[in-house]
MMTF fields as JSON, N, C-alpha, C and O atoms, coordinates in Angstrom:
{
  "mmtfVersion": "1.0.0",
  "mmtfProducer": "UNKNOWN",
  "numBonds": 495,
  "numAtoms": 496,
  "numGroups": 124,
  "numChains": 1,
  "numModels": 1,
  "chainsPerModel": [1],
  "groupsPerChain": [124],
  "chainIdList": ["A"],
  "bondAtomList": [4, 2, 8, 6, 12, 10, 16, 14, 20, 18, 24, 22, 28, 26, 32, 30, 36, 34, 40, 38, 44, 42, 48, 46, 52, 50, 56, 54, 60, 58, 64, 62, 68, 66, 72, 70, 76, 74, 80, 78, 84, 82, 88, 86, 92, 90, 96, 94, 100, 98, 104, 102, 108, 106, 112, 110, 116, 114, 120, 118, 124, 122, 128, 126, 132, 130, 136, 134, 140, 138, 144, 142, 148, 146, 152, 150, 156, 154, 160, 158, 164, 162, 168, 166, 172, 170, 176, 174, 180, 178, 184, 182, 188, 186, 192, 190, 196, 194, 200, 198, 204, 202, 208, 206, 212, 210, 216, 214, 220, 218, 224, 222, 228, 226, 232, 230, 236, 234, 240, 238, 244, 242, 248, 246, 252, 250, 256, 254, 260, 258, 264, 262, 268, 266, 272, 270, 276, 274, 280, 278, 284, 282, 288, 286, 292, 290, 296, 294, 300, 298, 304, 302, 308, 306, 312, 310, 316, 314, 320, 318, 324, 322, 328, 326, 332, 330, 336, 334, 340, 338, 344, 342, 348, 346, 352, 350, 356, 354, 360, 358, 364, 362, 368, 366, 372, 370, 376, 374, 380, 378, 384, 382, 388, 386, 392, 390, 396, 394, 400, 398, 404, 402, 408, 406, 412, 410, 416, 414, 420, 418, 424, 422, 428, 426, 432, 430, 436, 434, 440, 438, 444, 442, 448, 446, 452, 450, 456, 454, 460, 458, 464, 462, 468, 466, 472, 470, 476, 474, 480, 478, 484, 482, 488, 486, 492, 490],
  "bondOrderList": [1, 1, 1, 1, 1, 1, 1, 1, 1, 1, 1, 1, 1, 1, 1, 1, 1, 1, 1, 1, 1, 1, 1, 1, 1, 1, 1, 1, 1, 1, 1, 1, 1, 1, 1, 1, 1, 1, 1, 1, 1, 1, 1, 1, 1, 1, 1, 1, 1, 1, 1, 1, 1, 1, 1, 1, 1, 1, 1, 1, 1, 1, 1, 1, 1, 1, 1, 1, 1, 1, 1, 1, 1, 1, 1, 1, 1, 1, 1, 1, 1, 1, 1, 1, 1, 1, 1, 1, 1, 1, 1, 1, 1, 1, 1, 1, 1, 1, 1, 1, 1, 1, 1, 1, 1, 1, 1, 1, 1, 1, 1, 1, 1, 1, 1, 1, 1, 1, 1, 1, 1, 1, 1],
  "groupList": [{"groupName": "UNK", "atomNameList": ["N", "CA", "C", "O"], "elementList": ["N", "C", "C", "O"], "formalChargeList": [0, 0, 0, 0], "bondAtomList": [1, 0, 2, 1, 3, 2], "bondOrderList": [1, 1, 2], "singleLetterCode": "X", "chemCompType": "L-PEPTIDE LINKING"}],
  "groupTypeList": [0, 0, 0, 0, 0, 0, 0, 0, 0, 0, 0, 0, 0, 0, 0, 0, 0, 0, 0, 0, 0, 0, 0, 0, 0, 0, 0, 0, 0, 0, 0, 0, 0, 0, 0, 0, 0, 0, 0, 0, 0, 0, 0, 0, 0, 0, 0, 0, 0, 0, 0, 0, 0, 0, 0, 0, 0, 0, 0, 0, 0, 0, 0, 0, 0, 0, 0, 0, 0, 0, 0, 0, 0, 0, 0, 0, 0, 0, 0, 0, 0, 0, 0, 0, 0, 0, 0, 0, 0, 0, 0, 0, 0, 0, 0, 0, 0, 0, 0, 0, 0, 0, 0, 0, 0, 0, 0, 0, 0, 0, 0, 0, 0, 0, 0, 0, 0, 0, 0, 0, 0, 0, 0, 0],
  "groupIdList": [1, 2, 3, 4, 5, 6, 7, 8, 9, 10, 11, 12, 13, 14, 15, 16, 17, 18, 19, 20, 21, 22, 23, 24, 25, 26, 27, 28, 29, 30, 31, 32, 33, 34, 35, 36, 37, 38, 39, 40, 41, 42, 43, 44, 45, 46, 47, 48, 49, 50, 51, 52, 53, 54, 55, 56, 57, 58, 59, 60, 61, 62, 63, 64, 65, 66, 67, 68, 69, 70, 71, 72, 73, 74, 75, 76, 77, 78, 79, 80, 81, 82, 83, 84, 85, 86, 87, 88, 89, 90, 91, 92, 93, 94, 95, 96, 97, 98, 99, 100, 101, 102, 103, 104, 105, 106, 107, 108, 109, 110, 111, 112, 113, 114, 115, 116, 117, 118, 119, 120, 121, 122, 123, 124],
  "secStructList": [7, 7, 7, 7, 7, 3, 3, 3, 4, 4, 4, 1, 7, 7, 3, 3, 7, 7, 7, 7, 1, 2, 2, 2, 2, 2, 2, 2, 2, 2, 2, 6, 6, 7, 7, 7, 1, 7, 7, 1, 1, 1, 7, 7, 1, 7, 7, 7, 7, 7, 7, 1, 7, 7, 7, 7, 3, 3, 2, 2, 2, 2, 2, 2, 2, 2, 2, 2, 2, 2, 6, 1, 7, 7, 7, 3, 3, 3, 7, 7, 7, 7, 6, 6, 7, 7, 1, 3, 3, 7, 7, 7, 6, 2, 2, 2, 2, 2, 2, 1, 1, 7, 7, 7, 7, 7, 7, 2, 2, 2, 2, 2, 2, 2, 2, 2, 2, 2, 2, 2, 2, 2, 2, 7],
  "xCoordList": [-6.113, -7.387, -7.461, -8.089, -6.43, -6.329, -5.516, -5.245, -5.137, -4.426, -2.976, -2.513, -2.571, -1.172, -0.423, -0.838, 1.034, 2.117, 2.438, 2.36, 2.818, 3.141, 4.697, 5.163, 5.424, 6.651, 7.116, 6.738, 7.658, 7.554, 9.847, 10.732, 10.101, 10.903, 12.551, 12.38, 13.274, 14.187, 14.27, 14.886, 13.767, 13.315, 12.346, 11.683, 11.852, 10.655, 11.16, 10.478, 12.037, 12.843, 13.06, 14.04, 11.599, 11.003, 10.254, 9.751, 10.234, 9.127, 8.828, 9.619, 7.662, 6.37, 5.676, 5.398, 5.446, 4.061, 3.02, 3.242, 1.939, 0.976, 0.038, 0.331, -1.069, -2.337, -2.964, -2.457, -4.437, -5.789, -5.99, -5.449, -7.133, -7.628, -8.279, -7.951, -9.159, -10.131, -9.108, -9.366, -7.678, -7.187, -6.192, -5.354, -6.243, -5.402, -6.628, -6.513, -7.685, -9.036, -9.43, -9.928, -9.086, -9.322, -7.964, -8.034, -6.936, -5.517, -5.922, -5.696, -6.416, -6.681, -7.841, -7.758, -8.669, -9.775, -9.603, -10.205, -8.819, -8.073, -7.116, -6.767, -6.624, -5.509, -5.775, -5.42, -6.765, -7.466, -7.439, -6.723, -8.182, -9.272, -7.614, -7.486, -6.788, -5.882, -5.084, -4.032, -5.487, -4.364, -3.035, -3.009, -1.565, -0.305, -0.528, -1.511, 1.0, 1.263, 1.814, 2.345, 1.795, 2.26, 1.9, 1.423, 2.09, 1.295, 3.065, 3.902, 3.14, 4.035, 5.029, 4.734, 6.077, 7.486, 7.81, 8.605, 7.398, 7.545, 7.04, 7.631, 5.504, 4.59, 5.346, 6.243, 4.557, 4.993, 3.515, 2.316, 4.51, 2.796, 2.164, 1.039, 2.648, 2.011, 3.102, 4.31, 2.076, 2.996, 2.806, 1.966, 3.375, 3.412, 3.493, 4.392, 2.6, 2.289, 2.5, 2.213, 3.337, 2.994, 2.066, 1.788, 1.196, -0.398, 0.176, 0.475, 0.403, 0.629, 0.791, 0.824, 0.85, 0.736, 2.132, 2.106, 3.219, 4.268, 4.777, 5.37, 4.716, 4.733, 5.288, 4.395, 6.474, 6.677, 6.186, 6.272, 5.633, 5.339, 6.228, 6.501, 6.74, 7.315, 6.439, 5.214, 7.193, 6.218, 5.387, 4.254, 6.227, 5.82, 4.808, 4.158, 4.416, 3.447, 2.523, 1.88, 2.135, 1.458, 0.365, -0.787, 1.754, 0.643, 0.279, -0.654, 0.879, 0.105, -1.566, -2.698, -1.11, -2.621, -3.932, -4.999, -3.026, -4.284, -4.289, -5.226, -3.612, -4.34, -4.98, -5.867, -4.935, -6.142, -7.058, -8.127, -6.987, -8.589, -9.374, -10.576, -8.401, -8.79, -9.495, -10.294, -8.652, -9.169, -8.43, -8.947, -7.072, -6.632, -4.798, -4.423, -4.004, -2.57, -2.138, -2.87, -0.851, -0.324, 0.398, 0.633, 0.743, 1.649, 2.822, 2.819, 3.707, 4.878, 5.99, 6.417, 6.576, 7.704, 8.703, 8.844, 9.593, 10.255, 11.855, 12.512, 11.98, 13.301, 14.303, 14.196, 15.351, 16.067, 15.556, 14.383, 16.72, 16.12, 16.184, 17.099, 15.218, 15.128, 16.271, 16.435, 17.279, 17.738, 16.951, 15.908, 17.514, 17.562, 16.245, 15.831, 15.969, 14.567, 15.375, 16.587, 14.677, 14.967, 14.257, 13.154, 15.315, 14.203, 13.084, 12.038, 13.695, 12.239, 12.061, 12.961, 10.528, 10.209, 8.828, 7.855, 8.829, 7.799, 7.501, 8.361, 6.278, 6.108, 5.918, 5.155, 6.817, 6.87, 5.713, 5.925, 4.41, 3.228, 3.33, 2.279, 4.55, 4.237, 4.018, 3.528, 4.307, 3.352, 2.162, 1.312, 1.884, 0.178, -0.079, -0.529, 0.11, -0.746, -0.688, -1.691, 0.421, 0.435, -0.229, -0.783, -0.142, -1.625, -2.87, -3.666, -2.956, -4.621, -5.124, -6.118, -4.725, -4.848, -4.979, -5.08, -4.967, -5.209, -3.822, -2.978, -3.577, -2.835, -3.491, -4.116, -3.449, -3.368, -3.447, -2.416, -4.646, -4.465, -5.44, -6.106, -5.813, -6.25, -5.301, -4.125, -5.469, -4.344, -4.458, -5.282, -3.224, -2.81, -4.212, -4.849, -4.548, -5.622, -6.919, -7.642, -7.262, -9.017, -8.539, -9.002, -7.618, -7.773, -7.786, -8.428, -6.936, -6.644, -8.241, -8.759, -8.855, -10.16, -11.167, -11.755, -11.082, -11.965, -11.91, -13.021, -11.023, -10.193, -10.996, -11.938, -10.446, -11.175, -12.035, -12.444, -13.12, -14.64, -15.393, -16.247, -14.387, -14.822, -14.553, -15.238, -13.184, -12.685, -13.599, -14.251, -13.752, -14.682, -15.732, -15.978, -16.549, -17.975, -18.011, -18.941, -16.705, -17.291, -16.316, -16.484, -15.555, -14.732, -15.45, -15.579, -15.735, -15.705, -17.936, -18.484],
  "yCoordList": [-8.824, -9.366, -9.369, -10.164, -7.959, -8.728, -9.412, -9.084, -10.431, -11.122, -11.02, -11.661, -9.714, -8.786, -9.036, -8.857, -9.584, -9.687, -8.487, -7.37, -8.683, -7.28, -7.508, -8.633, -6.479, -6.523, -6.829, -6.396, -7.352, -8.136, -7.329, -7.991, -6.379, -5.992, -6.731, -6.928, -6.808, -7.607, -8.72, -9.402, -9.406, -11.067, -10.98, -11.996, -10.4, -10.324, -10.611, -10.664, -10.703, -9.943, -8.576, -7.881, -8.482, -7.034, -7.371, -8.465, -6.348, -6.203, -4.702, -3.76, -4.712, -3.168, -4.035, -5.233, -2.807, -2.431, -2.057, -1.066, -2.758, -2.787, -2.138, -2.732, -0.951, -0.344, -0.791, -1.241, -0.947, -0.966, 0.477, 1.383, 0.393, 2.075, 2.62, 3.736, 1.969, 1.997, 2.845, 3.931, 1.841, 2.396, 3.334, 3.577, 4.036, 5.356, 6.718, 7.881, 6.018, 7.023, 7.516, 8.603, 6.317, 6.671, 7.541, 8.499, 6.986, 7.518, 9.479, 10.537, 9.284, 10.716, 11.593, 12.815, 11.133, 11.411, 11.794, 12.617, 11.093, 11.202, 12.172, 12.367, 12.888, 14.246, 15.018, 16.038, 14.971, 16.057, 17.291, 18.291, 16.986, 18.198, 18.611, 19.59, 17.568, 17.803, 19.398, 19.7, 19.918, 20.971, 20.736, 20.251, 21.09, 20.405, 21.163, 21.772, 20.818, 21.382, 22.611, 23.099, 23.222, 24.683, 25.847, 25.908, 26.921, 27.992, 29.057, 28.766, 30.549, 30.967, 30.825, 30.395, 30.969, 31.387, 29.617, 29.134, 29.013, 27.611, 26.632, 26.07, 26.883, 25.96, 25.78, 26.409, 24.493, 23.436, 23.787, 23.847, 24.018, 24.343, 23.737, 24.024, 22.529, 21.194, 20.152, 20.142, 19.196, 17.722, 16.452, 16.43, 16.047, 15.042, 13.327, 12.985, 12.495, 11.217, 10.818, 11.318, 9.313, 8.057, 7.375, 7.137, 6.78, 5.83, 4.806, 4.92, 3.317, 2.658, 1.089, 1.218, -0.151, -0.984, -1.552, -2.268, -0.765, -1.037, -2.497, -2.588, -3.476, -4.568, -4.852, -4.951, -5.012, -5.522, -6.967, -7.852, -7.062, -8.316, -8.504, -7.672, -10.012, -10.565, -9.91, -9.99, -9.349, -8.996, -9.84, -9.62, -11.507, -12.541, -13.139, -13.815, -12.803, -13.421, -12.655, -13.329, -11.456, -10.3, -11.028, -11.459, -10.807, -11.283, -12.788, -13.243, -13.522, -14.874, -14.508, -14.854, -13.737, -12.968, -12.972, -13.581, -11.621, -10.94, -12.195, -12.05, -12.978, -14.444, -15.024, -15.719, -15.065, -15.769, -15.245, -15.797, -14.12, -13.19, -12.984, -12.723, -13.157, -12.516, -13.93, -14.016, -14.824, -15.933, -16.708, -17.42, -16.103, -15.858, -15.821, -15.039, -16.73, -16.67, -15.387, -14.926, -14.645, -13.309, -14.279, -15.481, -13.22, -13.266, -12.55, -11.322, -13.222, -12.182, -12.222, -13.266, -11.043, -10.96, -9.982, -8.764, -11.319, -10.817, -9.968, -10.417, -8.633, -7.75, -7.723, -8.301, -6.864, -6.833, -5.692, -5.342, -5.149, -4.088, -2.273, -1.847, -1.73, -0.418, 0.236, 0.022, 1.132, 2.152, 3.099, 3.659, 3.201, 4.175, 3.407, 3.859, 2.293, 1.443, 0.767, 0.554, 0.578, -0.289, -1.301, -1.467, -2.505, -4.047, -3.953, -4.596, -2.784, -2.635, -1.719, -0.887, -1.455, -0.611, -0.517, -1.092, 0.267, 0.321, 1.485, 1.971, 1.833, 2.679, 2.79, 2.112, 3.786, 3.739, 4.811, 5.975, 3.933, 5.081, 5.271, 5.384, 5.279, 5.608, 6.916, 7.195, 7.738, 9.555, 9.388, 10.217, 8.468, 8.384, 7.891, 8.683, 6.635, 6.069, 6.669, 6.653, 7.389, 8.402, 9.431, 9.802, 10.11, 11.424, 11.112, 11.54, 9.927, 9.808, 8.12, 7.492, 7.943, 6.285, 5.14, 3.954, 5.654, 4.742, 4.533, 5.427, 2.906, 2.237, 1.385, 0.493, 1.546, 0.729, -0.907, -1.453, -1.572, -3.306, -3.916, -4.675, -3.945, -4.271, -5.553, -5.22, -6.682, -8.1, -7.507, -6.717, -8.167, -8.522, -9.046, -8.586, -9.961, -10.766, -10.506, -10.994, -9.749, -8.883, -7.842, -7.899, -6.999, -5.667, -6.275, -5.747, -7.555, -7.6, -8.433, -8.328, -9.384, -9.812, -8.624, -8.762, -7.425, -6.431, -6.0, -6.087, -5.529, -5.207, -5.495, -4.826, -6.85, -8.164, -7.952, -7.347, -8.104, -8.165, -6.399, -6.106, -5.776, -4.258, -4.237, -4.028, -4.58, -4.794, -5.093, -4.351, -6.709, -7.454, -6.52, -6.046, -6.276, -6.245, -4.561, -4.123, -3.841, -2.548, -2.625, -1.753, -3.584, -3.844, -5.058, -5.269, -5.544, -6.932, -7.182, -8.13],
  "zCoordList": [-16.308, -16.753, -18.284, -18.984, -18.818, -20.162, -21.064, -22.219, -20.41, -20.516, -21.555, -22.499, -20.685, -21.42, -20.242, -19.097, -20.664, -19.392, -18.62, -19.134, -17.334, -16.233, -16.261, -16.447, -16.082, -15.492, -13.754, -12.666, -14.006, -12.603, -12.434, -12.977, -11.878, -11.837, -10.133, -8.93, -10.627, -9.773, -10.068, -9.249, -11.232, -11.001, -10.066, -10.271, -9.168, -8.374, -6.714, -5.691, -6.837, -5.53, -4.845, -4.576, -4.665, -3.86, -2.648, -2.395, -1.95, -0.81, -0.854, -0.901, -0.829, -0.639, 0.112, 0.152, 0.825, 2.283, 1.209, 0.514, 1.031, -0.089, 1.412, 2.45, 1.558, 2.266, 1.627, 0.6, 1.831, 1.208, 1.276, 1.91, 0.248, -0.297, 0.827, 1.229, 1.38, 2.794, 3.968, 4.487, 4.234, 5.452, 5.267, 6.136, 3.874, 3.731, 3.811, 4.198, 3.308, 3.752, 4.671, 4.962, 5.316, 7.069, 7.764, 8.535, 7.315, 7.873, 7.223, 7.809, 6.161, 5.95, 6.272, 6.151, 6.583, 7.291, 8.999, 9.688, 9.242, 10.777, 11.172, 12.336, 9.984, 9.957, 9.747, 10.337, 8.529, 8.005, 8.967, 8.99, 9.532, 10.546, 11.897, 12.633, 11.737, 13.129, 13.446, 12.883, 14.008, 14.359, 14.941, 16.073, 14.153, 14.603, 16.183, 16.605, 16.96, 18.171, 18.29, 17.292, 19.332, 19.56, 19.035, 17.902, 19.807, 18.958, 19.307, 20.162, 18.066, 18.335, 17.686, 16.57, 17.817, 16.82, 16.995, 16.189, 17.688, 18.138, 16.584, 15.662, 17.038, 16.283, 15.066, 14.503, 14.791, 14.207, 13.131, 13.401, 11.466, 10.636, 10.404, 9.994, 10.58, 9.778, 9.832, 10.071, 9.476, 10.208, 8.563, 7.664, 8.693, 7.562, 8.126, 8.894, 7.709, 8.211, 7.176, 6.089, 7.553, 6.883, 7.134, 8.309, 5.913, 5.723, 4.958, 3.77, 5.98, 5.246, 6.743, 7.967, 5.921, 6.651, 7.949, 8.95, 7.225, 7.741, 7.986, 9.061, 7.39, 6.666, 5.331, 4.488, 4.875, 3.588, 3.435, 4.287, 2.152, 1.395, 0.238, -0.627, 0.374, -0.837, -2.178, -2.267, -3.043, -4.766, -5.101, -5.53, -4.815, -5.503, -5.26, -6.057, -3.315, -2.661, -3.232, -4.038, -3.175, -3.435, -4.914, -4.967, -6.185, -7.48, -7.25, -7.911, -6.449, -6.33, -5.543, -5.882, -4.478, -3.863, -4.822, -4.892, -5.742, -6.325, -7.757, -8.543, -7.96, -9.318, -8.432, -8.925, -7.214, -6.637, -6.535, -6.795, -6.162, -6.161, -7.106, -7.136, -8.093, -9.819, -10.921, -11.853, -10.146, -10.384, -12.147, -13.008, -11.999, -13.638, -12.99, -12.117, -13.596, -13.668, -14.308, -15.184, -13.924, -14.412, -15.334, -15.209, -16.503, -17.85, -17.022, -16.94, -16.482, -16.383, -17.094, -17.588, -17.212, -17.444, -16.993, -17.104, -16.236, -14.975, -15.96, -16.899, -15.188, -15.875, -14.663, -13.582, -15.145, -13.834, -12.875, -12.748, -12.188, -10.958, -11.814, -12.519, -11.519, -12.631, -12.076, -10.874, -12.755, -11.906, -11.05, -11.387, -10.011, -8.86, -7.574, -6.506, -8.215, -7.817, -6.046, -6.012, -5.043, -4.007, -3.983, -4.504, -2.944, -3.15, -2.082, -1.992, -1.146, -0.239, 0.179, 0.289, 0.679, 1.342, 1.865, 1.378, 2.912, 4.057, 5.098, 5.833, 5.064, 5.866, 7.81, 8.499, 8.244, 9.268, 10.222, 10.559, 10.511, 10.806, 12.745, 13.375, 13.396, 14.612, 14.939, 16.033, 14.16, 14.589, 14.193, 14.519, 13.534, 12.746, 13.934, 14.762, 14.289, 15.692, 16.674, 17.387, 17.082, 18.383, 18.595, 19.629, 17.142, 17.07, 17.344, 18.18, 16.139, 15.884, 16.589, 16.225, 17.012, 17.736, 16.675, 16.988, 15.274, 13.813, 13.351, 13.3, 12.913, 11.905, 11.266, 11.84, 9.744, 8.719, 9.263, 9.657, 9.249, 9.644, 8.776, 9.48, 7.672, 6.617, 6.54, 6.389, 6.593, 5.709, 4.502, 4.042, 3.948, 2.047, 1.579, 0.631, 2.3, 1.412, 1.298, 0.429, 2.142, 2.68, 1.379, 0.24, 1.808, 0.521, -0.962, -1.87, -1.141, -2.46, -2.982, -4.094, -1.596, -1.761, -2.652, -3.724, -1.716, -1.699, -2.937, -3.46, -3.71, -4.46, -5.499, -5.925, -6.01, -7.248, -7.105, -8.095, -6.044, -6.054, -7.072, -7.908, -6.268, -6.787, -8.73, -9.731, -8.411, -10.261, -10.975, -11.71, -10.725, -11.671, -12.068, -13.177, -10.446, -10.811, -11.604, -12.281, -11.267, -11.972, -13.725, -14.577, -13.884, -15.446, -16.015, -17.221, -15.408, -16.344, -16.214, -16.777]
}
């Protein structure tokens, strides 16, 4: 928004599982309180979940998303791939849905909607 270029890393040959803020709230709101399984030399102390859409999105689709929401073309400038960086990744939430009956289903375009609307009206 202020019209300063982003790094756009790979040439922009990535995929991330982008969540909305909403359905990691809930994914955490839903564990919070959970007691793991077993009791005893057994039990299990605690359990660790992935919160996330499990969906990769093209990078590229993504900032085309949010210039539409934003209502403003990105300045990019595309670099190569960072060291130690991957072209993808994504979260795998089937212990999340099996515990708590919740996965992440927010679209790309509702969160990044939601998103802009929030930006603007609380930056701009």
């Amino acid at each position: 928004m202020e019209g300063k270029p982003i790094n756009v890393f790979n040439n922009g040959n990535m995929r991330r599982d982008f969540t909305f803020v909403d359905d990691i709230v809930e994914g955490i709101i839903r564990v919070m309180g959970r007691v793991p399984d077993g009791d005893g030399k057994d039990a299990i102390p605690a359990m660790i979940y992935n919160i996330g859409n499990g969906a990769p999105v093209q990078l590229m689709d993504f900032v085309q998303v949010l210039e539409n929401a934003l209502g403003r073309k990105a300045i990019i400038h595309y670099a190569p791939m960072q060291p130690g960086d991957v072209c993808a990744t994504w979260a795998d939430c089937t212990a999340l849905e099996r515990d708590t009956g919740f996965r992440p289903r927010t679209a790309l375009a509702d969160g990044i909607r939601a998103f802009a609307d929030w930006y603007k009206n609380y930056y701009c």
